[in-house]
MIFI-780481 format. One record per residue: x, y, z of N, C-alpha, C in turn; residue in one letter. Coordinates in steps of 0.001 Angstrom, whole numbers, padded with zeros to 6 digits, always signed. Example, Ala and Ser with C-alpha at 12.3 -4.5 7.8 and 13.67 -1.06 7.14 Angstrom:
! MIFI-780481
+013190-005690+007800+012300-004500+007800+013200-003300+007800A+012850-002250+007080+013670-001060+007140+012900+000030+007870S
This chain:
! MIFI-780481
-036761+070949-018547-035504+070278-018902-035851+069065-019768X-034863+068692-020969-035788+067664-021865-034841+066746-021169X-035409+065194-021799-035240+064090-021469-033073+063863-021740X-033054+064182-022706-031310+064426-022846-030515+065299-022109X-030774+066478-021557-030481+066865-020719-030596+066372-019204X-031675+065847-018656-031709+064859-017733-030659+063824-017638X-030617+063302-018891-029341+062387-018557-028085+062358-018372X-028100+063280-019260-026291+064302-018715-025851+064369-017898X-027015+065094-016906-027025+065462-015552-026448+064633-014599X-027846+063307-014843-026988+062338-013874-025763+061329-014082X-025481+061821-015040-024563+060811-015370-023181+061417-015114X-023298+062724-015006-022154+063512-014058-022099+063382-012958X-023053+063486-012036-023776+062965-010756-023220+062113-010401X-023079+060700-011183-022616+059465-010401-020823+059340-010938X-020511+060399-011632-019224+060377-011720-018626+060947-010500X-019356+061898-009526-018726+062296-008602-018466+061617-007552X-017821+061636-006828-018052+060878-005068-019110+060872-004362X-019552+059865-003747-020218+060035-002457-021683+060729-003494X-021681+059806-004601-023149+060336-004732-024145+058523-005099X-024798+058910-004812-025780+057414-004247-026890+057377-004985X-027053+056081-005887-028267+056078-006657-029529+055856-006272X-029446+055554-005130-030787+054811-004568-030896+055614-003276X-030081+056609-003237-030533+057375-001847-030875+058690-002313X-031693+059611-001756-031794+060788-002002-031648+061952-000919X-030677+062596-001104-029629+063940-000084-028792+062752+000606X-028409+061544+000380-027744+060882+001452-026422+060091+000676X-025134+060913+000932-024460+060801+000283-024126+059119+000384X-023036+058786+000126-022497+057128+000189-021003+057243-000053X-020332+056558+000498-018795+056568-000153-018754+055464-000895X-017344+055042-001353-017512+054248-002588-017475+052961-001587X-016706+052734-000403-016327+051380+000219-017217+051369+001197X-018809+052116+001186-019623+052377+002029-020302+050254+002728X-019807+049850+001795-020669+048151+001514-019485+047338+001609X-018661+047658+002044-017180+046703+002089-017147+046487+003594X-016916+045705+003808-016129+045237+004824-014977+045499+005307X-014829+046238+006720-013528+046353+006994-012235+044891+007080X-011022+045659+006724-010071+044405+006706-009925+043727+007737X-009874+044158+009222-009763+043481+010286-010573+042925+010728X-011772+042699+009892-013125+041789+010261-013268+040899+009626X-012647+040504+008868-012830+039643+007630-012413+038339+008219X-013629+036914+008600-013443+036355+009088-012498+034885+007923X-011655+034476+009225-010361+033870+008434-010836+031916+009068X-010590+031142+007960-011122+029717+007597-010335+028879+008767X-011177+028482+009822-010033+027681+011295-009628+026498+010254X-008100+026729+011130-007019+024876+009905-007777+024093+010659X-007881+022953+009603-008446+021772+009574-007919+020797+010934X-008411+019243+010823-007574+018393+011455-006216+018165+012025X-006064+018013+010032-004888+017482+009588-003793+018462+009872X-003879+020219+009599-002975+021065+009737-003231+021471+011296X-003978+021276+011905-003801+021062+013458-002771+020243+014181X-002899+019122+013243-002279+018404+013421-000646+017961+013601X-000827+018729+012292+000413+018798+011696+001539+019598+012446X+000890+020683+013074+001609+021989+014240+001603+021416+015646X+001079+020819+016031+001121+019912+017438+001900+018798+017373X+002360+017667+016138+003433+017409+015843+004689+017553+015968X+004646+018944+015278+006288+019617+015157+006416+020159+016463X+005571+020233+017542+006041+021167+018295+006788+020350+019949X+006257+018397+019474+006272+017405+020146+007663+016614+020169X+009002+017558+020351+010196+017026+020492+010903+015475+020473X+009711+014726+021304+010399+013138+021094+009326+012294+019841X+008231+013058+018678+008093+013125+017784+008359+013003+016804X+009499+014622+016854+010150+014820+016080+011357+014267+016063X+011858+013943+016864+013445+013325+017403+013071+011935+016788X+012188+011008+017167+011720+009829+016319+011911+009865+015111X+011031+011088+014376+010682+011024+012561+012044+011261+012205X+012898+011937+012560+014414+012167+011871+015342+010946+012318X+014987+010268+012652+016037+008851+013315+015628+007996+012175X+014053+008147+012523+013380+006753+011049+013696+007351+009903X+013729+008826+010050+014067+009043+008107+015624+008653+007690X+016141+008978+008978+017358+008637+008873+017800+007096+008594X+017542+006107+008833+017418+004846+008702+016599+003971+007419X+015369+004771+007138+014775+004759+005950+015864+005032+004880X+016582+006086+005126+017561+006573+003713+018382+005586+003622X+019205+005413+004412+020338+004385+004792+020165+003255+003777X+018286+002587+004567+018106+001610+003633+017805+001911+001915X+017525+002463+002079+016748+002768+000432+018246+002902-000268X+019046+003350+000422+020475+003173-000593+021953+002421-000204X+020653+001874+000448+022256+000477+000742+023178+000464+000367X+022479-000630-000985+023885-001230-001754+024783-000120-002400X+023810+001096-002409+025008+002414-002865+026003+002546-001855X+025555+002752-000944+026463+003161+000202+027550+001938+000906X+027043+000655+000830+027879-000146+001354+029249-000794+000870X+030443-000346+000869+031772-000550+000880+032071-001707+000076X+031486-002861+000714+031691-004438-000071+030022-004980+000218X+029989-005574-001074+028726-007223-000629+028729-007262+000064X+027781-007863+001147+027576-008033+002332+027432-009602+002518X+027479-010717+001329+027835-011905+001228+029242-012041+001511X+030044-011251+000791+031417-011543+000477+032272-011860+001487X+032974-013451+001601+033741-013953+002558+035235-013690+002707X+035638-013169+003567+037387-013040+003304+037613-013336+004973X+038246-014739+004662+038889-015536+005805+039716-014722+006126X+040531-014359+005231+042223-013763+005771+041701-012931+007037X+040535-012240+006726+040364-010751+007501+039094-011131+008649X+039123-012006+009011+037995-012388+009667+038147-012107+011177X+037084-011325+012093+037147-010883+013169+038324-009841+013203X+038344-008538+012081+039164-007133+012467+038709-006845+013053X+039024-006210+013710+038326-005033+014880+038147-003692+014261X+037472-002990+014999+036409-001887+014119+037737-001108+013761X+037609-000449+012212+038522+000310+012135+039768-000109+011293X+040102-001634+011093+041168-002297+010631+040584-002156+008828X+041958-001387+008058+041498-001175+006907+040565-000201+006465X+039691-000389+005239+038200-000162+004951+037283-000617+005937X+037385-001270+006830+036159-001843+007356+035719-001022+008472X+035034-000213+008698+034650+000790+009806+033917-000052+011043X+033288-000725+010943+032955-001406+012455+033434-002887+012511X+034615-003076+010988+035047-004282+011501+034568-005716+010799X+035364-006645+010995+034227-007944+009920+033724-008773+011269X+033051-010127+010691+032533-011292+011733+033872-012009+011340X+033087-013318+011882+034015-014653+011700+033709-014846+010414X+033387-014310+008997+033977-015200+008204+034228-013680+007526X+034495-012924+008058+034983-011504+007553+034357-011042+006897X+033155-011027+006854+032394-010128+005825+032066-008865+006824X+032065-007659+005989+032110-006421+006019+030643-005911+007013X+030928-005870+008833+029403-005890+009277+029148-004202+009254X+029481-003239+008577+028975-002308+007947+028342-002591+006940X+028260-003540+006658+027836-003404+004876+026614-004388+005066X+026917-005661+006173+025254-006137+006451+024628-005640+007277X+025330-004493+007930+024186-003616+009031+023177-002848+008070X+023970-002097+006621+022921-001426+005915+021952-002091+005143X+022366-003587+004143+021395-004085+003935+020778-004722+004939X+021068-005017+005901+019973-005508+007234+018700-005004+007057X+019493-003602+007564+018122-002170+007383+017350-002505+006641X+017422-002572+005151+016772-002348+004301+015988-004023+004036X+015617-004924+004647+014954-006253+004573+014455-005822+005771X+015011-005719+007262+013745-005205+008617+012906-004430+008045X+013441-003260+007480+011823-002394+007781+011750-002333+006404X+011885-003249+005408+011062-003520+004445+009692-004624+004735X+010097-005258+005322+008938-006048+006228+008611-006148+007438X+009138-004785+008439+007952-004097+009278+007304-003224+008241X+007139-002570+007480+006149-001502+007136+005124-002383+006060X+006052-003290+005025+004992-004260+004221+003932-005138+005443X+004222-005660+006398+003485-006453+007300+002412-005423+008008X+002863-004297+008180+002519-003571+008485+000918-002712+007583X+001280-002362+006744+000460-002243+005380-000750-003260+005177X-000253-004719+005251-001345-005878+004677-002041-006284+006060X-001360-005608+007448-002002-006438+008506-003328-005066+008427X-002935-003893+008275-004092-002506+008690-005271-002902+007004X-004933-003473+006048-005545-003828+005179-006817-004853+005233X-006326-006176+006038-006955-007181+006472-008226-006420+007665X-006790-005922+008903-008001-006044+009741-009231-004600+009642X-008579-004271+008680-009817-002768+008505-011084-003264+007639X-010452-003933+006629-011778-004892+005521-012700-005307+006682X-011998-006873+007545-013136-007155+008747-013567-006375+009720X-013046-005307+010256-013540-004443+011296-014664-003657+011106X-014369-003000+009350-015526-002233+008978-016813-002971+008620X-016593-004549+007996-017915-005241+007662-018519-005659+008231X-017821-006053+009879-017985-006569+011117-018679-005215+011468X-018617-003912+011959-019232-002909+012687-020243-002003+011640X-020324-002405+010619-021319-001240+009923-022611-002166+010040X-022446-003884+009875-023542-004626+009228-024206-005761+010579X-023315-005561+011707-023493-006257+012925-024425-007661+012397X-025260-008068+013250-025778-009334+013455-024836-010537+013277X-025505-011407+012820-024636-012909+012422-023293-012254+011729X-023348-011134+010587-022121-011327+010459-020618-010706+011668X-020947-009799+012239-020241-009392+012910-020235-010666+014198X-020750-011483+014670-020956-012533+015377-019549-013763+015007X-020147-013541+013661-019029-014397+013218-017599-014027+013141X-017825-013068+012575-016054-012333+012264-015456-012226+013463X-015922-012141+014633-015615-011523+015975-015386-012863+016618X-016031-013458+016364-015490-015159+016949-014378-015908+016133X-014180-015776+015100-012636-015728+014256-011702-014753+014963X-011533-013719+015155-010636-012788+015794-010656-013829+017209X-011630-013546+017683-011251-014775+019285-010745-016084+018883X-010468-016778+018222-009888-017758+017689-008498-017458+017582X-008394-016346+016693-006904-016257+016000-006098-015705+017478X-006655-015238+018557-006122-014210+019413-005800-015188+020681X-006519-016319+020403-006314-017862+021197-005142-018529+021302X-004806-018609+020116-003439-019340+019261-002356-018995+019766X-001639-019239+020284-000268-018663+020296+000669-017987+019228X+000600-017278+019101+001321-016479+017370+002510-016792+017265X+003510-017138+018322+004540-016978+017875+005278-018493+017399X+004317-019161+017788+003947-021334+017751+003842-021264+016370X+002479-020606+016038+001919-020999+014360+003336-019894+014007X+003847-018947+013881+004421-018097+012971+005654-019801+013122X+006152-019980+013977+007818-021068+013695+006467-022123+012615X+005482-022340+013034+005002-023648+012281+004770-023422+011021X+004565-022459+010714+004078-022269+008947+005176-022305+008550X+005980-021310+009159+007513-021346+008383+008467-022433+008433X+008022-023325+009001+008694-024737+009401+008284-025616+008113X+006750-025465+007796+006212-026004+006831+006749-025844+005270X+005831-024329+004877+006003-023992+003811+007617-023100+003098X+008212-022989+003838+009776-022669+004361+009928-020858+004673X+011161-020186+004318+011155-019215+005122+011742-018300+003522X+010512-018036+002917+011179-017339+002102+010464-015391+002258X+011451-014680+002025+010676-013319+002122+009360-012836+001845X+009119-013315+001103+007392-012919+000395+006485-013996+001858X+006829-014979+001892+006455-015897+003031+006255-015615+004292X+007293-014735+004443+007358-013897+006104+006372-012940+006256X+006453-012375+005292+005534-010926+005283+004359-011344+005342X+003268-012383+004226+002213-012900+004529+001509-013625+005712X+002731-014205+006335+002879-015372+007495+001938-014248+008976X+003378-012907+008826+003052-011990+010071+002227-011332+009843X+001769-010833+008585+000142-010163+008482-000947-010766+008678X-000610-012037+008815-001644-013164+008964-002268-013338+010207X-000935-013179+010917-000806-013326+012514-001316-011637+013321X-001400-010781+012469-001376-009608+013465-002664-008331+012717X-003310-008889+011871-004675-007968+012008-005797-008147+012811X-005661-008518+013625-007001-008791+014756-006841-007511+015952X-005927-007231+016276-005595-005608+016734-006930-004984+015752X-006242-004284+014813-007186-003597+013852-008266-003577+013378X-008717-004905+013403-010083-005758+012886-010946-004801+014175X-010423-005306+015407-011400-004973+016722-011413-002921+017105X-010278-002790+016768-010631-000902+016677-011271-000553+015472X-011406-000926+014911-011899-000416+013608-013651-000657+013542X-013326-001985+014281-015130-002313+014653-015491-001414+015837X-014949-001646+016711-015776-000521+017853-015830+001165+017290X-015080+001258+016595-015094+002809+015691-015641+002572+014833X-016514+001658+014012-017967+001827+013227-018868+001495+013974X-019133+000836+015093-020392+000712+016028-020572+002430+016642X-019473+002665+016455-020249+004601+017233-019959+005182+016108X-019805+005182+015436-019946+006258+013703-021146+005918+013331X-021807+004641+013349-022781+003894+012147-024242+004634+012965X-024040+005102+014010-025308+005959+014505-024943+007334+014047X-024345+008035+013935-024457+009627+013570-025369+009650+012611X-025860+010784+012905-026929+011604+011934-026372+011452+010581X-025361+012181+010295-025044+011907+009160-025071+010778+008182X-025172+009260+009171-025417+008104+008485-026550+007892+008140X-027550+008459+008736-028670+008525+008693-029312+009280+007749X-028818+010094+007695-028740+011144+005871-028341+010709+004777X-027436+010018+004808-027176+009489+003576-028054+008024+003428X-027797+007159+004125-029141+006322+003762-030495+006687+003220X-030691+008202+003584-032032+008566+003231-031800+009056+001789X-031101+009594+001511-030569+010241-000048-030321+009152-000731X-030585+007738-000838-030188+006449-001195-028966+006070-001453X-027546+006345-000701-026351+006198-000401-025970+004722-000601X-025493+003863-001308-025123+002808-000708-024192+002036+000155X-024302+000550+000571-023773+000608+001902-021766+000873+001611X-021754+000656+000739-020487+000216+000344-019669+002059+000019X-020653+002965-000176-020272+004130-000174-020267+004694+001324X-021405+004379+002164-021065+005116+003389-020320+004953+003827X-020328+003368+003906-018566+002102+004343-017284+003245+004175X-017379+003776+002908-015666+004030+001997-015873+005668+002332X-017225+006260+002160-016637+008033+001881-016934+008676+003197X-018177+007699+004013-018120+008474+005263-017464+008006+006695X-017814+006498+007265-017640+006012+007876-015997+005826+007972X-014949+005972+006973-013963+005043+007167-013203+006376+006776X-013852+007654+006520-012494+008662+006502-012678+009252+008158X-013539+009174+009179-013786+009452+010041-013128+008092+011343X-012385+006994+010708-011887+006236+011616-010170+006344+010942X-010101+007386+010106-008379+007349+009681-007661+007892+010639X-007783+007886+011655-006736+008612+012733-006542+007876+013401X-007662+006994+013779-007000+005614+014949-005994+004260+014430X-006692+004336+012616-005680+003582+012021-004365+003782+011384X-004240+004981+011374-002705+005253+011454-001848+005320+012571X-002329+005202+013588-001184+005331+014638-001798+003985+015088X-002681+002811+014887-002023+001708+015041-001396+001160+013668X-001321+001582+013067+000022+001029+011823+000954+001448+012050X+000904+003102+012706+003068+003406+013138+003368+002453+014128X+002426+002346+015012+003218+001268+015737+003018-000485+015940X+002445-001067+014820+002416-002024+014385+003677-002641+013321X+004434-001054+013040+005683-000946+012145+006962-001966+012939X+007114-001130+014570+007988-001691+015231+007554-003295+015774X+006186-003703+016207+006099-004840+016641+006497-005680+015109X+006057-005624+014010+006277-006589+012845+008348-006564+013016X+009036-005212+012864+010029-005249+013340+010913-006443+014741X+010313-006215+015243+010980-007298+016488+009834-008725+015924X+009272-008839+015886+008615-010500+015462+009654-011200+014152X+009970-009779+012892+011050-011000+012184+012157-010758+012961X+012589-010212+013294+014044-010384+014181+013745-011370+015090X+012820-011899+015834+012782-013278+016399+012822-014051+016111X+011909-014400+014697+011914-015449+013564+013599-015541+013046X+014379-014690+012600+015503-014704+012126+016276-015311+013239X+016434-015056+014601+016616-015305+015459+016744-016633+015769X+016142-017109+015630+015861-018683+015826+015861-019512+014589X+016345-018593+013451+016252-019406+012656+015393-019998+011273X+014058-019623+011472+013416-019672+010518+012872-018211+010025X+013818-017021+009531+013412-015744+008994+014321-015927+007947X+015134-014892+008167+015500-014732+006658+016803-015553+006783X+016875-015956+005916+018564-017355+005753+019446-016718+004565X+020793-016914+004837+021585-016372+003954+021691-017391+002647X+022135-016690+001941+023031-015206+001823+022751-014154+001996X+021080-013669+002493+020677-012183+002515+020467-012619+004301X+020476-011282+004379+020833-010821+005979+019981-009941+006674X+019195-010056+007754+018179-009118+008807+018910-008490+009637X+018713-007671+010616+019126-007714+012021+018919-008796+012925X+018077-009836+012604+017715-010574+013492+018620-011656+013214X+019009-012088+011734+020019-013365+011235+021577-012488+012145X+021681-011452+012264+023199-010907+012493+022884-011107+013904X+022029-011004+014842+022341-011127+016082+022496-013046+016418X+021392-014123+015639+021495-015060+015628+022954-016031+015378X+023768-014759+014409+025185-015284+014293+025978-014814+015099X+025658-013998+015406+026364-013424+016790+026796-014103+018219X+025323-015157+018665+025180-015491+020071+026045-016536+020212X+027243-016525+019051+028553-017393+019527+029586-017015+019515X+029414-016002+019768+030979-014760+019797+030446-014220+020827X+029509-013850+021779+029324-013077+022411+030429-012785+023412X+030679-013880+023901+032171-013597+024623+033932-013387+023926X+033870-013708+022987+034898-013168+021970+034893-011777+021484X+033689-011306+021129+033500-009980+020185+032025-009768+020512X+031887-009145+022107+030358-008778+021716+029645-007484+021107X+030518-007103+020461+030083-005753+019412+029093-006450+018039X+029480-007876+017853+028737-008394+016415+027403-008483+016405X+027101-008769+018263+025696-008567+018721+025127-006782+019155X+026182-006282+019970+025622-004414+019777+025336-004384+019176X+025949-004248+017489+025300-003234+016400+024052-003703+015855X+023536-004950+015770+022492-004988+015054+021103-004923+016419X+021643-005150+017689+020668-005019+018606+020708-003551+018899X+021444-002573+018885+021241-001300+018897+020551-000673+017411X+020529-001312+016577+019683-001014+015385+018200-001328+015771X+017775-002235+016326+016548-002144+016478+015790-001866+017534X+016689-001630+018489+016025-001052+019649+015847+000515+019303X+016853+000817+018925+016507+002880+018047+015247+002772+016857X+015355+001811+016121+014645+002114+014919+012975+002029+016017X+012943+000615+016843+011501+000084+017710+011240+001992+018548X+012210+002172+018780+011554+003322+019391+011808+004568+019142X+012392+004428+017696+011468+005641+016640+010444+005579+016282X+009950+004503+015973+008143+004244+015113+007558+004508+016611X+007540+003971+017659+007019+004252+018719+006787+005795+019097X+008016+006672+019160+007841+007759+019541+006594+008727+018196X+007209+008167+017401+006399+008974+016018+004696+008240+016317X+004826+007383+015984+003180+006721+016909+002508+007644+018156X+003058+007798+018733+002772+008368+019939+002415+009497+020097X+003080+010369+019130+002995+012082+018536+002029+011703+017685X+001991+011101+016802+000679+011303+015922-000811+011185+016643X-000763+010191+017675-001790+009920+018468-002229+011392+019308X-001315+011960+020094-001331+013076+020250-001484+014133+019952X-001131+014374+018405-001362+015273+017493-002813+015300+017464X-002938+014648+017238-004756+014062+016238-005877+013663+017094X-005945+013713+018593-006268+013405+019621-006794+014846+020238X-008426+015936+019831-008233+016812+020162-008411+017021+021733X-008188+015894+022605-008854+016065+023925-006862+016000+023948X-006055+016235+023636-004585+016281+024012-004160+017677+024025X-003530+018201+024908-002606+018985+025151-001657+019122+024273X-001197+020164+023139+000179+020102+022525+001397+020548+023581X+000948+021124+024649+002173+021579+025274+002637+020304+026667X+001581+019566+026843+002198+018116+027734+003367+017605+027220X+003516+017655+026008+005119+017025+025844+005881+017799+025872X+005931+019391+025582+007211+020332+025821+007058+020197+027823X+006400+019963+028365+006271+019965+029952+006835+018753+030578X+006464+017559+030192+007466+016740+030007+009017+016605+029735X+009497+017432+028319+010358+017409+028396+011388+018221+029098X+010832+019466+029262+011913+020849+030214+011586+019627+031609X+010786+018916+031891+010895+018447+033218+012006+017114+033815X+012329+016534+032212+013363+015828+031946+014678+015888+031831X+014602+017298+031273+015946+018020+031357+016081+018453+032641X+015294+018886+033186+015867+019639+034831+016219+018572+035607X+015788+017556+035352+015823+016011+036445+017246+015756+035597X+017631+015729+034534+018850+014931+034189+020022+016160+034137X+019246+017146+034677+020831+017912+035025+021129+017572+036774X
């Protein structure tokens, strides 16, 4: 047989089925090297999408995140939504009762529209719970991480500042600064971030004193890593779970601290309006009209324990030594007790 004929041959050969180049009498099928479909191993979800399903499945969670989104919207479109200014004085109409006119929950004593400063309320509270909120997890994460990656004198030091600031009475210096330098918005927000990263400073340090030993730190130092990279790409994406759920609920404490400040007086001063300035104008009607004090104290007791509940689920979520089904057990156990 010549060499062209040989090739013919096989080249018909491997056009057929089940014929095998590298085997001889031993046929092959074509999907002989494939993998069956039901074996085909599938990528376990991450953290975050672990996370994310133990979440949704956490009822007073979820009941939280739709209250705050709900309140979030409110604010973000206030002045769309609100009827009249929330400055605007009309004697004639002063102290309607809910319902009289346009006015759905009614005016104060100098008749301004307390629908219309309940929504911009909203939108100044948890514009500075979440800003205070933001610059306090900013502060105390900078010192926590430089304090726990680099220990000695400096962590000595930073840690004896936190015992200092945690000495003080916060709520003394917060009336005293603002007594001082006065009570303007940008002022508040700096004042209470000032007052409340030492929480964060100290979790953030004990969560780089047990990260800063893993092997892995130890690898990258050897690959010549620097400190400021292990700091940022390894060390500090491996402490993002404890610092978000103390920022959800660092949301509601900054929340009730300016409503105290307003409260007494040195928060926010009109013509712009908190929940905390509306209950402060309130505590002289209380026996005339104590609805002027409900609505803005039922605003922040719902909003304080929405960030709370959502805090609480995230902690849970992200917490793999947690149970996702302890809170559905909890709750069918709540319902059977409140029937």
């Amino acid at each position: 047989m010549s060499e062209a004929t040989r090739h013919e041959s096989q080249t018909a050969a491997a056009a057929e089925p089940g014929w095998s180049r590298h085997g001889t009498g031993t046929a092959s099928s074509p999907n002989a090297g494939a993998k069956p479909a039901g074996n085909r191993m599938k990528r376990p979800p991450g953290l975050w999408r672990t996370g994310m399903n133990k979440f949704r499945r956490n009822p007073y969670a979820m009941t939280g995140l739709v209250v705050l989104l709900i309140f979030i919207g409110l604010a973000v479109f206030a002045r769309a939504i609100a009827p009249y200014d929330p400055a605007r004085i009309d004697l004639l109409n002063a102290d309607a009762p809910p319902g009289t006119g346009n006015h759905l929950l009614g005016t104060d004593e100098l008749g301004r529209d307390i629908w219309s400063r309940l929504l911009v309320s909203g939108q100044v509270s948890l514009t500075v719970g979440f800003a205070v909120a933001f610059v306090s997890v900013l502060i105390g994460t900078l010192v926590g991480a430089v304090s726990g990656y680099f220990g000695g004198w400096i962590d000595a030091c930073l840690m004896r500042l936190v015992d200092v600031m945690n000495a003080v009475p916060l709520l003394f210096l917060n009336i005293l600064i603002l007594a001082i330098f006065g009570s303007k918005f940008s002022y508040m927000i700096l004042i209470l971030a000032f007052t409340s990263w030492m929480g964060v400073a100290r979790l953030v340090r004990g969560t780089f004193l047990q990260l800063r030993e893993m092997q892995y730190v130890e690898a990258a130092r050897a690959i010549g890593v620097s400190n400021t990279g292990i700091i940022v790409r390894h060390l500090l994406r491996n402490a993002t779970v404890p610092i978000i759920v103390t920022a959800t609920l660092m949301v509601g404490g900054a929340i009730l601290s300016e409503s105290a400040l307003s409260y007494l007086g040195l928060g926010i001063q009109s013509p712009d309006t908190s929940w905390g300035l509306m209950l402060s104008n309130a505590q002289e009607f209380m026996l005339l009209d104590p609805l002027q004090a409900l609505y803005p104290g039922m605003c922040i007791l719902i909003v304080v324990l929405a960030v709370n509940f959502v805090g609480d689920g995230i902690r849970d979520a992200l917490d793999p030594r947690k149970q996702a089904a302890g809170a559905r057990r909890r709750w069918r156990a709540w319902s059977r007790y409140s029937k």
